[in-house]
N, C-alpha and C positions, 0 to 999 in steps of 0.2 A: 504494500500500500504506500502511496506517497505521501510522504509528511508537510507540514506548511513551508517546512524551510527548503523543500524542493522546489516547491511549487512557487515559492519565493523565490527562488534562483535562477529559471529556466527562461521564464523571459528577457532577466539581467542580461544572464548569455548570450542571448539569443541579439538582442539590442549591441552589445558589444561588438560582434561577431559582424553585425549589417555596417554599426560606423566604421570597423574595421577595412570590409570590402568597399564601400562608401570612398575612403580618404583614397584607397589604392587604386579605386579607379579615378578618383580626381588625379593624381600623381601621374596616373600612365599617360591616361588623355592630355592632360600636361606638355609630359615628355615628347607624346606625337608631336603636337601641337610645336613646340621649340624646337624642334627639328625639322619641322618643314621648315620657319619662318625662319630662325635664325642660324641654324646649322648646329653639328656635333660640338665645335670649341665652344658655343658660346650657351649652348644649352647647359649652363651650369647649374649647382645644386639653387643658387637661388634666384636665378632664370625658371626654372621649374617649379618651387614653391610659389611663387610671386602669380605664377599663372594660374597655380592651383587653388591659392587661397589658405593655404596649410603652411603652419610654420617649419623651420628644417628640421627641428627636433621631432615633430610628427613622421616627416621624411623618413629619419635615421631609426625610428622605432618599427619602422615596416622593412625596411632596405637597409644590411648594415654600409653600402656604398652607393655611392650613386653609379655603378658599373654595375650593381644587381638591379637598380632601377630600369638600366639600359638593357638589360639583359630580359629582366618579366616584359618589358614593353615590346620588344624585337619580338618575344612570343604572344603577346598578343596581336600583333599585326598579323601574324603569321594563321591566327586562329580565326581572324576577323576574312581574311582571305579567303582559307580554306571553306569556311561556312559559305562566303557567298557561294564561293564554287558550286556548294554542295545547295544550297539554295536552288541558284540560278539550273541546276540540272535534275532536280529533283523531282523522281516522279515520270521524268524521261525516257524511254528508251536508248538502250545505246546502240542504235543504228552507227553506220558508216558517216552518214554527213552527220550526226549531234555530235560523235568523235572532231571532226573536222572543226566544225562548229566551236566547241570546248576549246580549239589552240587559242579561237580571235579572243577568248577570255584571257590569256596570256598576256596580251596587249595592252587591254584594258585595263589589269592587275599591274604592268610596270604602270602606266600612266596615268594611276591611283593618284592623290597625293598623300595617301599613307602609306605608300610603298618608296616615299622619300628616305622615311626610318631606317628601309633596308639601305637602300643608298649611302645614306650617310654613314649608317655604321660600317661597312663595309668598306666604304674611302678610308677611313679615320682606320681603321685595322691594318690592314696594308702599312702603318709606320708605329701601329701601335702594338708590341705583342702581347701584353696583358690584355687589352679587346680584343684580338685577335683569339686567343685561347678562349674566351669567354664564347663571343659571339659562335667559332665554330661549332661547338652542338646545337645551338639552336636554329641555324641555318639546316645542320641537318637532320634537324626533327621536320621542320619546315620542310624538306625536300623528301625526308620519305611522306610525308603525309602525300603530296603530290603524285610523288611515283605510285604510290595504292591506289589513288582514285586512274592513275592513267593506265596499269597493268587491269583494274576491274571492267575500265572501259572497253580498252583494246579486247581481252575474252570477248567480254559481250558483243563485240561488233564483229568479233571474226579475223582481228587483227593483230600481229607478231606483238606483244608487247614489250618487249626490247627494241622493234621499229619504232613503235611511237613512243617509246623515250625516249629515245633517241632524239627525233624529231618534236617534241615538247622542248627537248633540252635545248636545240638551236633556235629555237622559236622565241623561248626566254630568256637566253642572252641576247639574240637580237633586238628583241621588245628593252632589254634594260639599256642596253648602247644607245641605241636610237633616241630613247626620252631622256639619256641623261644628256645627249649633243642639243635635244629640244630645248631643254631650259635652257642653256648657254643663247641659244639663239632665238630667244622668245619674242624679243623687241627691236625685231631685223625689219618692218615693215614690209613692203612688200617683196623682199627677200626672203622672208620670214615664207610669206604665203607659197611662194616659188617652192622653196624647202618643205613647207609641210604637205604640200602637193606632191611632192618628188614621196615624201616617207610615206604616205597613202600607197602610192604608186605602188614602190618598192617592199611592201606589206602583202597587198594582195598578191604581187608575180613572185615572192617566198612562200606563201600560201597556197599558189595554186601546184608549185612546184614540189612541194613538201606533202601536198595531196597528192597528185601523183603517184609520189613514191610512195605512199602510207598504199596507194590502191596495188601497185605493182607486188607491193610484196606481202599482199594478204588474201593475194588470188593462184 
């Protein structure tokens, strides 16, 4: 039987538990948020409070660095992602063209702007080896999550699933090169328009090409 002072206690918990998850998604939202705007150096600890509304000593009681801040946020981008994915195809069949279809999501996904986070962290690693060793597992938590849903697709449609990893794989470095030249050249005027004509362009003849092959070698 439960006594009063359980019954007194459970909701404390439970309350605790909500502002807990509460502040850590203020903090992450945050961290998104100062990493598209300001970049990796300047997204500092109290760049990030300041946006959140949380003081840094709340910060420090959730994250004991601000590189595990960097780290839960990297995996929530990553979760936010994959759901759309799974959103956006759910319920589906996995035919040959919703396979096909699923890569233009690749595209879409670099040219998020929460998929700046990966950007940025991943620049900033490259000279940094303590982000470096951090970020590595969770990029490759993020990358199997991907390869699952693209190996469950490929079965379903009849298709080599190491083909279309493959071709995922060039699709998504494409897609991350591409919008990171984009930003650089946002405010080219009608250079700009020239250029993002050219990457349309050059988007759909690696798409049609990359179909192609996905049909060549699942026949």
């Amino acid at each position: 039987m439960t006594g009063p002072a359980q019954l007194g206690g459970s909701p404390e918990r439970r309350t605790q538990r909500e502002r807990r998850e509460t502040t850590i998604g203020k903090l992450v939202d945050a961290t998104i948020e100062a990493l598209q705007e300001v970049g990796y150096s300047r997204a500092t600890v109290a760049e990030i409070c300041g946006r959140a509304g949380v003081s840094q000593g709340a910060l420090f009681r959730h994250f004991a660095t601000r590189l595990d801040l960097l780290v839960a946020t990297a995996d929530e981008v990553s979760r936010r992602q994959v759901a759309e994915f799974d959103e956006r195809f759910a319920g589906r069949d996995a035919t040959p063209e919703s396979v096909i279809e699923a890569m233009s999501l690749i595209r879409d996904r670099a040219r998020s702007p929460v998929n700046v986070v990966w950007h940025e962290l991943l620049h900033a690693a490259r000279t940094d080896p303590e982000l470096r060793e951090r970020v590595e597992p969770a990029l490759r938590r993020f990358s199997r999550e991907i390869d699952a849903r693209g190996r469950t697709w490929a079965k379903a449609a009849g298709y080599p699933p190491e083909r279309v990893l493959a071709l995922l794989t060039i699709l998504m470095h494409y897609a991350d090169g591409e919008v990171a030249v984009s930003r650089v050249l946002s405010d080219g005027g009608d250079q700009q328009d020239t250029y993002a004509e050219r990457e349309n362009q050059s988007f759909a003849l690696l798409s049609r090409l990359l179909a192609d092959l996905l049909r060549d070698g699942g026949h």
